[in-house]
Z-matrix of the N, CA and C atoms (Angstrom, degrees):
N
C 1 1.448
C 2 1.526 1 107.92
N 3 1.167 2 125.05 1 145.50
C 4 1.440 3 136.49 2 -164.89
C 5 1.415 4 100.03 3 -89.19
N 6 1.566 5 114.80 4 158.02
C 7 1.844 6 111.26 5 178.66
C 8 1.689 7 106.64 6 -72.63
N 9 1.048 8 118.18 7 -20.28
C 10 1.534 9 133.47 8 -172.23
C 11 1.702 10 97.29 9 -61.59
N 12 1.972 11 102.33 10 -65.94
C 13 1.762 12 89.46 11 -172.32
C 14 1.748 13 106.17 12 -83.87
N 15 1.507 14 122.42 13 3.18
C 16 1.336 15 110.00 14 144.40
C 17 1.380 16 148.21 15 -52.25
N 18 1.286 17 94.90 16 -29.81
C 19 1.087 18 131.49 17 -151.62
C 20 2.440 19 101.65 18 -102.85
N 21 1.300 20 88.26 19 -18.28
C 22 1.602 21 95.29 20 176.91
C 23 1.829 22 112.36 21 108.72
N 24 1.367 23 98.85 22 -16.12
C 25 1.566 24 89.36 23 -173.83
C 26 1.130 25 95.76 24 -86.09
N 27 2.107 26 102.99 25 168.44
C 28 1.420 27 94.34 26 170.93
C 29 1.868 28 101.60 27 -96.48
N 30 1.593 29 102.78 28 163.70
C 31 0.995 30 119.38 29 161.72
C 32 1.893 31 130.28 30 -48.07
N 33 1.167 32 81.79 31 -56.77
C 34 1.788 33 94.85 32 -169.71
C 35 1.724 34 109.55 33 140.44
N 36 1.057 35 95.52 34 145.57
C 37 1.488 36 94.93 35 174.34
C 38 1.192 37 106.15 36 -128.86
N 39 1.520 38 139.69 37 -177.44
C 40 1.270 39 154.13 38 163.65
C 41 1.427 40 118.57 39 -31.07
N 42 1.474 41 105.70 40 -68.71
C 43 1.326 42 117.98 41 176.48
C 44 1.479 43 123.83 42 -50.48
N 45 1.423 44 101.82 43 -48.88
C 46 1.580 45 99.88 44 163.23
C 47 0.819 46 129.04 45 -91.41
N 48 1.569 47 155.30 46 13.23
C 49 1.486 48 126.78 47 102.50
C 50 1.209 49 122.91 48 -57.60
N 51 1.155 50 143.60 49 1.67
C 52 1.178 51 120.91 50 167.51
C 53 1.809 52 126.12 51 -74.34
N 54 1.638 53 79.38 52 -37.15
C 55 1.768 54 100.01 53 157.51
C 56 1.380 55 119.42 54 -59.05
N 57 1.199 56 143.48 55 -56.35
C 58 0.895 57 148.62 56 162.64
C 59 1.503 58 124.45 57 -42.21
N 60 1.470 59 116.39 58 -45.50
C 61 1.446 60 116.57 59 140.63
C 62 1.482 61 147.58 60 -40.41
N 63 1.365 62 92.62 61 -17.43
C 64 1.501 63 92.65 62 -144.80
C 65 1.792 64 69.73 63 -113.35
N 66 1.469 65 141.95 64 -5.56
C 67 1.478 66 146.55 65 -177.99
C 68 1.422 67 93.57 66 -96.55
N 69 1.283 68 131.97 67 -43.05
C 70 1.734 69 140.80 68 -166.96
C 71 1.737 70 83.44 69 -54.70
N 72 1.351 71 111.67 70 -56.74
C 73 1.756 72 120.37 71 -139.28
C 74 2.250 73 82.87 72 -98.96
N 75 0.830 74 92.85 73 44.56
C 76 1.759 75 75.67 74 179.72
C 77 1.846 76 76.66 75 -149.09
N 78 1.406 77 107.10 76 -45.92
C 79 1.927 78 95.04 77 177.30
C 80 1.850 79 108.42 78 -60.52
N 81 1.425 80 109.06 79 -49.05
C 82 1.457 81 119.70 80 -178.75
C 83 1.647 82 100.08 81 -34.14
N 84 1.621 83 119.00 82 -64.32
C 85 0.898 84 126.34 83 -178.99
C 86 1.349 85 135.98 84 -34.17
N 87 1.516 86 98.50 85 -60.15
C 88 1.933 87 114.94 86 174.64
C 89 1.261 88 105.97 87 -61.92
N 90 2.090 89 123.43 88 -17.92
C 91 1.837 90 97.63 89 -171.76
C 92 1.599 91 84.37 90 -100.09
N 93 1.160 92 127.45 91 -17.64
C 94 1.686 93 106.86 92 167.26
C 95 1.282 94 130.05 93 -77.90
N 96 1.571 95 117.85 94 9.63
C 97 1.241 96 131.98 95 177.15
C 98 1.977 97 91.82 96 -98.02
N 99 1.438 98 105.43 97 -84.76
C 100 1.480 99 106.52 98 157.72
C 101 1.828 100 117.17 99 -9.10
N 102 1.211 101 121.98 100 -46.84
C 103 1.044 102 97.53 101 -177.69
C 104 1.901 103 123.68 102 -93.51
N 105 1.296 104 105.66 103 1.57
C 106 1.268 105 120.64 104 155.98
C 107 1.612 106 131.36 105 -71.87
N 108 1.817 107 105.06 106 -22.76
C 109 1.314 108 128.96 107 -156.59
C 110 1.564 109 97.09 108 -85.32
N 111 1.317 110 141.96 109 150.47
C 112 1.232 111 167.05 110 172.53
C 113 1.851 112 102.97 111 -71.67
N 114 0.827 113 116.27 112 33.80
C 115 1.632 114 114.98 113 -164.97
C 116 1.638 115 94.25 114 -101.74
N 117 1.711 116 103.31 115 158.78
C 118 1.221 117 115.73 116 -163.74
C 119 1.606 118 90.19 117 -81.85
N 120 1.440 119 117.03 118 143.19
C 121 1.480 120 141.72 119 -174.00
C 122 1.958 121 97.17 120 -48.26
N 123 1.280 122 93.96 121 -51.05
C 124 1.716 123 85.62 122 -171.27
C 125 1.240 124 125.19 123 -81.53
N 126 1.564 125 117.99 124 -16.04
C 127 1.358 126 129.13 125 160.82
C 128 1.690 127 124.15 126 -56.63
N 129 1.444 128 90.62 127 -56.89
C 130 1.481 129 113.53 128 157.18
C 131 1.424 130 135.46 129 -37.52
N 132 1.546 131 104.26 130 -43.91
C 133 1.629 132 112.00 131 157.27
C 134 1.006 133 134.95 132 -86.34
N 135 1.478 134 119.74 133 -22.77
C 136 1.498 135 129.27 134 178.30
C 137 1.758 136 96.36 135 -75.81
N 138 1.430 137 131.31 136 -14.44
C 139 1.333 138 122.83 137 -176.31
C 140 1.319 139 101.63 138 -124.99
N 141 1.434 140 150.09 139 15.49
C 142 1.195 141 144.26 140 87.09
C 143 1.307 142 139.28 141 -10.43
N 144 1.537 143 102.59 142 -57.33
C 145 1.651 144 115.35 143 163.57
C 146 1.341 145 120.73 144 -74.35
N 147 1.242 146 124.89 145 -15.06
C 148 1.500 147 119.08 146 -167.79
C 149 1.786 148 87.37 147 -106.72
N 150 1.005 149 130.78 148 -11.86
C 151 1.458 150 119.82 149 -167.60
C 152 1.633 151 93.76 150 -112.92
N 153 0.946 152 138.93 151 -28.78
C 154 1.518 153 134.84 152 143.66
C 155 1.451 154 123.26 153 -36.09
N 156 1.608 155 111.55 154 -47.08
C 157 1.187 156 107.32 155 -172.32
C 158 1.947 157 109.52 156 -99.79
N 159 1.461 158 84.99 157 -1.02
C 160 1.807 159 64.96 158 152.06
C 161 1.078 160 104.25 159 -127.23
N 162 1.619 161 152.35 160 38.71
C 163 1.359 162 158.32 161 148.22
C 164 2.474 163 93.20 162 -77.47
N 165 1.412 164 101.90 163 -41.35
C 166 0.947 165 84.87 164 175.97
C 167 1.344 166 131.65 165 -107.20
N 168 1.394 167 120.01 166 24.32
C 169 1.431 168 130.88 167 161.97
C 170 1.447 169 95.19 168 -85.33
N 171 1.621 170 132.33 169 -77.34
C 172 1.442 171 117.17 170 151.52
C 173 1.531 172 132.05 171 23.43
N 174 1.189 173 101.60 172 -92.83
C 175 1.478 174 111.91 173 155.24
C 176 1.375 175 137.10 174 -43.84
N 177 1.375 176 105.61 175 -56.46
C 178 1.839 177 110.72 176 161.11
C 179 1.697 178 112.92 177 -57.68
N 180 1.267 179 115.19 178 -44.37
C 181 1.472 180 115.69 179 -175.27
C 182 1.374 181 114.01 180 -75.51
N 183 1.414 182 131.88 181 -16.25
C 184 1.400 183 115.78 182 -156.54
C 185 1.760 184 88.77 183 -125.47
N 186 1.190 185 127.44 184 -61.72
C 187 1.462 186 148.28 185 -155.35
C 188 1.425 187 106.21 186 -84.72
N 189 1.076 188 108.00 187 -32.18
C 190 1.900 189 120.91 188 175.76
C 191 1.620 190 117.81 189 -102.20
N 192 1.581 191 100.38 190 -7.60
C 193 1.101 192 94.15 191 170.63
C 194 1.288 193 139.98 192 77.73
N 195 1.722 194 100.52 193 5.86
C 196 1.337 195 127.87 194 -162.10
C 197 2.073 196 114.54 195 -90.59
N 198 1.108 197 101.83 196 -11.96
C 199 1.801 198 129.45 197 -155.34
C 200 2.214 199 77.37 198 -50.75
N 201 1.038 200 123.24 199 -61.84
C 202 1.411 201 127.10 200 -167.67
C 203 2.031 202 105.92 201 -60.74
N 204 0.971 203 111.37 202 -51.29
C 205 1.358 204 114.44 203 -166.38
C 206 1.686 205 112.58 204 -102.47
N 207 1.985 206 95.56 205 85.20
C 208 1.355 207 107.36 206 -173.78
C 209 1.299 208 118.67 207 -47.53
N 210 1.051 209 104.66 208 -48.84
C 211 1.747 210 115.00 209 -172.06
C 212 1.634 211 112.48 210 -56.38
N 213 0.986 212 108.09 211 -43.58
C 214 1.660 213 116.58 212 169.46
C 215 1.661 214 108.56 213 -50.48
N 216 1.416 215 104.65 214 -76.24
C 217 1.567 216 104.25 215 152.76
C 218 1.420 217 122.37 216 -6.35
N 219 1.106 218 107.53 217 -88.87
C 220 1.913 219 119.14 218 -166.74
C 221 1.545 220 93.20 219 -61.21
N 222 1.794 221 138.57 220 -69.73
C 223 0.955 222 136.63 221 169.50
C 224 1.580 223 126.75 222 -26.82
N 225 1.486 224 125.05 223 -21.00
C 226 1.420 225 128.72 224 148.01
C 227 1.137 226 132.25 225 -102.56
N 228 1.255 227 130.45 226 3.65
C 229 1.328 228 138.65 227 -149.28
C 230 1.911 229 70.89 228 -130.94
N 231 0.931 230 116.45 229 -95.58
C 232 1.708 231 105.64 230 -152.08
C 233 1.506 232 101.57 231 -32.57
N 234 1.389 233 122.40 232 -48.28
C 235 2.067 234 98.72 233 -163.03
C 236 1.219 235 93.04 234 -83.05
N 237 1.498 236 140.63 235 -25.84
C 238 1.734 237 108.80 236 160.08
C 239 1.170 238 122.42 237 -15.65
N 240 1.767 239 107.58 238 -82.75
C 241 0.954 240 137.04 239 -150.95
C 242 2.103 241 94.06 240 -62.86
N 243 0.742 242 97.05 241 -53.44
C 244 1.699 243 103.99 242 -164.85
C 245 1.756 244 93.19 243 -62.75
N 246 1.444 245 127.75 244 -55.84
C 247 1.734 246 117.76 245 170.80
C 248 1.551 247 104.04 246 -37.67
N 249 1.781 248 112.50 247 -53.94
C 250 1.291 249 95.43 248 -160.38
C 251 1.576 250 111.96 249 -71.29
N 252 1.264 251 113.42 250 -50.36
C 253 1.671 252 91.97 251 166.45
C 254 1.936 253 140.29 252 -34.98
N 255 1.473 254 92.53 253 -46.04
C 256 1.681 255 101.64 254 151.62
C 257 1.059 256 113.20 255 -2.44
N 258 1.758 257 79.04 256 -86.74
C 259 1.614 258 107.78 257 -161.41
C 260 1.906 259 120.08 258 -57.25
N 261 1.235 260 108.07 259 -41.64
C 262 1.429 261 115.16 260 155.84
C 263 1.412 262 128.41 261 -60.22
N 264 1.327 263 119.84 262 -18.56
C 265 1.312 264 134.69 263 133.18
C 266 1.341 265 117.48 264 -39.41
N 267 1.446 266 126.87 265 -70.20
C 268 1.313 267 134.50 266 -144.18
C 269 1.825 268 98.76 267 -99.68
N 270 1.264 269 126.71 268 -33.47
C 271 1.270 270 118.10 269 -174.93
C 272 1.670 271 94.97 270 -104.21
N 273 1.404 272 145.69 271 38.95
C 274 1.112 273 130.60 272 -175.32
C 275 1.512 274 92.07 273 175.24
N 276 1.410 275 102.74 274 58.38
C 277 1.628 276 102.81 275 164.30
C 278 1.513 277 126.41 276 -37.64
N 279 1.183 278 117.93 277 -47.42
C 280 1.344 279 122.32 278 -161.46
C 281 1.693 280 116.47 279 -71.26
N 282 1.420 281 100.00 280 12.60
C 283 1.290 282 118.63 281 173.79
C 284 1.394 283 115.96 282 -73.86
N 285 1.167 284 108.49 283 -36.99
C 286 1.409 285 112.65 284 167.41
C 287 1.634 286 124.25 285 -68.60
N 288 1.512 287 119.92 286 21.84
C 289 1.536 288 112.95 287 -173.14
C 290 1.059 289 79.50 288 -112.34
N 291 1.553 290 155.67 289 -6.08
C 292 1.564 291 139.24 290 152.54
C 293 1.484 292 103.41 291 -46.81
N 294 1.211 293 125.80 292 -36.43
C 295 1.231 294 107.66 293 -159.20
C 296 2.012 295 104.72 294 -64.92
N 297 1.704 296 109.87 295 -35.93
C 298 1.184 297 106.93 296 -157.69
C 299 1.603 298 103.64 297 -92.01
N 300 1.362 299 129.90 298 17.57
C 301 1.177 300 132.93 299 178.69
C 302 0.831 301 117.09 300 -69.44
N 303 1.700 302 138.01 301 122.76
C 304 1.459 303 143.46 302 -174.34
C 305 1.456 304 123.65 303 95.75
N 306 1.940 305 100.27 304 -0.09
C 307 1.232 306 123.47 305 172.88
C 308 1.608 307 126.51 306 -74.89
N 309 1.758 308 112.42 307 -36.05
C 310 1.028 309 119.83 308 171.05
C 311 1.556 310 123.50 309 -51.51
């Protein structure tokens, strides 16, 4: 028995991951629709990133087992999130000409 259902919480059952699955594969969906869609590049990423990062709280909370131990949570979820911006930084320079918009 896990310290979690020692502890009084429940574990998880079937049904709710399956729900939870079945939300993973319905976000998957909208950014592979999104990426067919005519949408402006920066709109597009700012809702890329926000649907990533709760596809991967999702994941940390339900599948990892993490849903009880906030701090664990925030402690993986923020440097995700902050590498993956990085990285959209670093392979997609031109990310940075948001910054100078409204400058001209």
């Amino acid at each position: 028995m896990s310290e979690h259902a020692a502890e009084g919480h429940a574990v998880g059952s079937a049904k709710l991951f399956t729900i939870v699955w079945f939300w993973l594969v319905a976000i998957t969906a909208i950014e592979v629709w999104m990426a067919y869609e005519h949408l402006n590049p920066h709109i597009m990423l700012i809702l890329l990133i926000g649907l990533s990062v709760v596809k991967a709280a999702l994941i940390m909370s339900y599948f990892m087992h993490l849903k009880y131990e906030k701090i664990s949570l925030v402690l993986l979820l923020v440097p995700a999130l902050i590498f993956c911006i990085g990285m959209m930084c670093v392979f997609f320079p031109d990310a940075f000409r948001i910054l100078n918009i409204g400058k001209h």
